[in-house]
N, C-alpha and C positions, 0 to 999 in steps of 0.2 A: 442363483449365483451365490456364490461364497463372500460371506461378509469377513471383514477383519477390524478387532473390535483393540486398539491399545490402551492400553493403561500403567500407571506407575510412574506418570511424572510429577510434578510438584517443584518445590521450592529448593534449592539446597545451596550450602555455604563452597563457596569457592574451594576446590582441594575434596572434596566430598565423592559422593558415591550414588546412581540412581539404579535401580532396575528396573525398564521398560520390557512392558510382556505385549502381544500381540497374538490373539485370541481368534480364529478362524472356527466360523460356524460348521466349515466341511474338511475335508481332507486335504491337506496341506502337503501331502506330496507327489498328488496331481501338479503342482506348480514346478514352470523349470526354474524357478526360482524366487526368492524373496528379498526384500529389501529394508532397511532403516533408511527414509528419508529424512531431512528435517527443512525447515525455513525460519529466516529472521524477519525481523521487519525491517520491510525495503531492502531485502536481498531475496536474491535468485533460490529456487529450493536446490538443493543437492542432496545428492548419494553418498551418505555416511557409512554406510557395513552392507555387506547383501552377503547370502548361501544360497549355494545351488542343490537342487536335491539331494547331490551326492555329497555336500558336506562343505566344499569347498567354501573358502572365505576369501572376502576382498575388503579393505578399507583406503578412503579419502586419505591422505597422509596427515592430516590433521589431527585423527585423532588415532591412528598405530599406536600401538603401546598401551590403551589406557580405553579403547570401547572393544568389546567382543559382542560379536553376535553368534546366536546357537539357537538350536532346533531340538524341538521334542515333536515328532511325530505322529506318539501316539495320545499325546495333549495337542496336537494341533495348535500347537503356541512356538511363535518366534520371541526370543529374547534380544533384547539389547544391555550389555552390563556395560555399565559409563562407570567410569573411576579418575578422580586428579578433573574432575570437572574447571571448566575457567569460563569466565565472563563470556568470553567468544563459543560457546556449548548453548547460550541461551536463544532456545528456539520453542519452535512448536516441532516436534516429531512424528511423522508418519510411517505406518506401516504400507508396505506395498507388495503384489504378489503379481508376477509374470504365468498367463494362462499357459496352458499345452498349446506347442506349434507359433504362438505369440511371442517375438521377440521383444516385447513390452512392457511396462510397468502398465496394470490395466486397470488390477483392482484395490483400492485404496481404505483404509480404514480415515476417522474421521477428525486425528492427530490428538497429542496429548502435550501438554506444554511445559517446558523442563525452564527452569530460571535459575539462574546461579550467580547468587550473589556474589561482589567482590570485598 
């Protein structure tokens, strides 16, 4: 099975800038798709950014304007570009990958944790 490996979060000042990369041991466009999770503590996880093989993009309204996610295929890496970070961005972030014929989020990497200071 395909692991997915993030990295790139760390500490940052309020109004700042992160880039979260996610790192898949196989081929990443067996997937119908991907995702940016993230979770707070003592809240619910949610669905920040996902693409779909074909490119397509979707974000939370939260963060419109100010996260992109993108795809290299032949790095097998999903990106997350966070910019205009706030207080409410401090999470732990997970990458997520929906298999073939699985309408799911199934396979998870092991999260990375982004803090943004006020």
């Amino acid at each position: 099975q395909v692991q997915l490996v993030e990295s790139g979060g760390g500490l940052v000042q309020a109004g700042g800038s992160l880039k979260l990369s996610c790192a898949a041991s196989g081929n990443i466009f067996i997937f119908n798709g991907m995702g940016w999770f993230r979770q707070a503590t003592g809240k619910q996880r949610e669905l920040v950014a996902s693409i779909s093989r074909g490119g397509s993009t979707d974000y939370v309204d939260s963060v419109k304007g100010r996260f992109t996610i993108s795809r290299d295929n032949a790095k097998n890496t999903v990106y997350l570009q966070m910019s205009r970070l706030n207080a409410e961005d401090t999470a732990v972030y997970y990458c997520a990958a929906r298999p073939p014929l699985i309408n799911e989020y199934r396979i998870w990497g092991q999260g990375t944790q982004v803090t943004v200071s006020s």
